[in-house]
C-alpha positions in Angstrom: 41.4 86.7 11.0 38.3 88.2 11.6 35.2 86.2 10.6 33.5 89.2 8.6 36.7 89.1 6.3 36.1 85.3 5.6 33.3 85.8 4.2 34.3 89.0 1.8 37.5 86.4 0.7 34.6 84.2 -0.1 33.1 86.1 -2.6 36.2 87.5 -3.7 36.9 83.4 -4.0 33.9 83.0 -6.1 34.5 85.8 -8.4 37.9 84.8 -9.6 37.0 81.2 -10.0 33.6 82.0 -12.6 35.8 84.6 -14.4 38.7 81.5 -14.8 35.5 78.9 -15.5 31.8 80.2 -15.7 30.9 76.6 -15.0 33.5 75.9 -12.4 31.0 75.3 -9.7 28.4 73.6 -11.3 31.5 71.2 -12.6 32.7 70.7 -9.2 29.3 69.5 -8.0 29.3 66.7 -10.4 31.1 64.5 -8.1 35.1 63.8 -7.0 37.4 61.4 -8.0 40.4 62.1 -6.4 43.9 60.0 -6.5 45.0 60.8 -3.1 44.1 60.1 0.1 46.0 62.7 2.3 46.2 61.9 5.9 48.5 65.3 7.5 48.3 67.5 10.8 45.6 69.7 12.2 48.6 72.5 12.6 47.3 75.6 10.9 50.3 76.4 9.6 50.5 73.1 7.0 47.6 73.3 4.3 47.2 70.1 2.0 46.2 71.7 -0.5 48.2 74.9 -0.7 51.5 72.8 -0.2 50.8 70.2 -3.2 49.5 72.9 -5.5 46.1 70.6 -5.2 42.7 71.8 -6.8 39.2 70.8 -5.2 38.4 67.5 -5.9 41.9 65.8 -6.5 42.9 65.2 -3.0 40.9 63.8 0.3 42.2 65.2 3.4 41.7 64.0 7.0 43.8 66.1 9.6 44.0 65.3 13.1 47.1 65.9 16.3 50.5 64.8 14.6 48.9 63.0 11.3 48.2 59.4 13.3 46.4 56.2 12.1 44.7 54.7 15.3 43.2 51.6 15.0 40.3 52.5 17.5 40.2 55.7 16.0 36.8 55.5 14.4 37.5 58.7 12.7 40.5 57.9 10.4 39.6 54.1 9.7 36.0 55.6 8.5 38.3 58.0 6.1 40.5 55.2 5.2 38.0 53.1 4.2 35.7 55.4 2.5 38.5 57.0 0.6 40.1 52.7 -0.8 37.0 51.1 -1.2 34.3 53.6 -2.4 36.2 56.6 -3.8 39.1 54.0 -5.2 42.0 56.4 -4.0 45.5 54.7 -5.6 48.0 56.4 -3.1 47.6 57.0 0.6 50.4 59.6 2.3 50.8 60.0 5.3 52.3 63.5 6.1 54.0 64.7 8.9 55.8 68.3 9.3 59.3 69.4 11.3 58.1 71.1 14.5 55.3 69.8 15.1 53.5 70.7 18.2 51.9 67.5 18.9 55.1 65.5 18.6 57.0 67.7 20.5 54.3 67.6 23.3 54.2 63.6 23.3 58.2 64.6 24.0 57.2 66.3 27.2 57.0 64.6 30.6 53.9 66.5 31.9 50.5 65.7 32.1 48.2 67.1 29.0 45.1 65.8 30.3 43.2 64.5 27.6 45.5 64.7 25.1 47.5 61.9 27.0 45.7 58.8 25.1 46.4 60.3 22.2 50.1 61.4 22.6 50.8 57.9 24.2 51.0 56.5 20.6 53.3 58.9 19.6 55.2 58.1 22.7 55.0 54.3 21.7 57.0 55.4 18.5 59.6 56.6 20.8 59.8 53.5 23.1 60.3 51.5 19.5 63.4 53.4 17.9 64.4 54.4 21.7 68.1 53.7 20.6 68.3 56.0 17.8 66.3 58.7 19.1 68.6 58.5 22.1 71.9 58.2 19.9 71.3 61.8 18.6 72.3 64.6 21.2 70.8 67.8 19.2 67.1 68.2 20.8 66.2 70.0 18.0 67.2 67.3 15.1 66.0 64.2 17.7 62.9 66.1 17.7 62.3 66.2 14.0 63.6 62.6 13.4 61.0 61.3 16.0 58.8 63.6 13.3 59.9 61.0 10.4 59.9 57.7 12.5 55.7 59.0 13.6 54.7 58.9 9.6 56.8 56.0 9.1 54.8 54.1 12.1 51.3 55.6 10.9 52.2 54.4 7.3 52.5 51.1 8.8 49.5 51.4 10.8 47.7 52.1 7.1 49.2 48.8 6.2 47.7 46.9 8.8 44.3 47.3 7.8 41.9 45.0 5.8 40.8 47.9 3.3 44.6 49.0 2.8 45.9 45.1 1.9 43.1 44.4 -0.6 43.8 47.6 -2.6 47.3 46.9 -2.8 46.3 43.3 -4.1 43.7 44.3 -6.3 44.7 47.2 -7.9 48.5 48.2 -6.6 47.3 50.9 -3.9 50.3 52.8 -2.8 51.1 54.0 1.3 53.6 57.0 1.1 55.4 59.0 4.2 55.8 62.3 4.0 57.5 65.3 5.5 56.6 68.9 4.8 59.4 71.4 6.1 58.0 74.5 7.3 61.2 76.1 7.1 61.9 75.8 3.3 58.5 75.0 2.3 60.1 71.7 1.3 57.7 68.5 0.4 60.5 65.5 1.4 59.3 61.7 0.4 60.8 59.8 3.1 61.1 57.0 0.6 58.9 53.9 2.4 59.4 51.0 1.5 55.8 49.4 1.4 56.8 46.0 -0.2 59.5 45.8 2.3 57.3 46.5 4.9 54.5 44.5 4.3 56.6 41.5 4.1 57.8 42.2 7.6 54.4 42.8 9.3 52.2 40.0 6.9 52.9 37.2 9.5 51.0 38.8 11.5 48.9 41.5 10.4 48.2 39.5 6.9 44.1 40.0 6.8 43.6 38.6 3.4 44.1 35.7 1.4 
């Protein structure tokens, strides 16, 4: 796309919007309060926003390589807790998509560079359901599982944090994995169980009393 034709969509974008709502903008400067906190992939081909049908100011998206929750990942964890404890999101997903290229590079023996560190932890998700992965001779369908066990592993990464516990105390905060599938367009709810989960990680991860 050319950069002069952003701009003209722009306006175009503007137009529609003020004949829909003459005070749509001055509405939307008010403030947000969205519900979601939407954690997906930088892959241009997945748009948050487009795919749930979202308007401004309902969701908060961070994208980054392969949708991960790092720890030392000052980016996310400043998202993460900025979105729970100031904005008072009640769900968090976690949204992954079929064919991605990040996951299918961390697949790769090769050297990336400096995308290594950051591939590693997807590798890490491979080490820990090795067995499975390596139980299911299609490349193609081991690919996109390893694509479901990666959200599954950053939704637990979400539950290991301080901010992500006290919501769920205080107020019932939700963690959800998600898959979006390019091919049909498909949103899929991989079904999570967070209770279950917490239980299993809270002898050690358990940050609150």
């Amino acid at each position: 796309m050319e950069l002069s034709k952003v701009f003209e969509n722009n306006k175009n974008w503007i137009t529609k919007k003020l004949e829909t709502d003459s005070g749509y903008f001055e509405n939307l400067s008010k403030g947000q309060n969205p519900e979601i906190l939407y954690i997906g992939c930088s892959d241009s081909r997945v748009t948050a926003e487009d795919l749930m049908g979202a308007q401004p100011g309902e969701v908060f998206v961070h994208r980054n390589i392969a949708n991960m929750v790092i720890s030392i990942d000052l980016n996310v964890m400043s998202v993460v807790n900025y979105a729970v404890n100031h904005l008072k999101v009640n769900h968090v997903v976690v949204c992954g998509h079929y064919f991605c290229g990040g996951v299918k590079a961390a697949m790769q023996a090769e050297d990336l560079g400096i995308l290594n560190p950051w591939l590693r932890n997807i590798r890490d998700v491979y080490r820990l359901h090795k067995k499975e992965l390596n139980a299911i001779p299609d490349e193609t369908e081991r690919y996109n599982r390893l694509v479901e066990l990666n959200v599954q592993e950053q939704c637990v990464n979400l539950i290991k944090t301080a901010a992500v516990q006290k919501a769920y105390k205080e107020r019932g905060l939700k963690v959800h994995g998600w898959v979006f599938d390019i091919h049909s367009g498909k949103l899929i709810d991989l079904q999570i169980n967070l209770d279950s989960l917490l239980k299993d990680i809270m002898e050690i991860y358990n940050l609150e009393d």
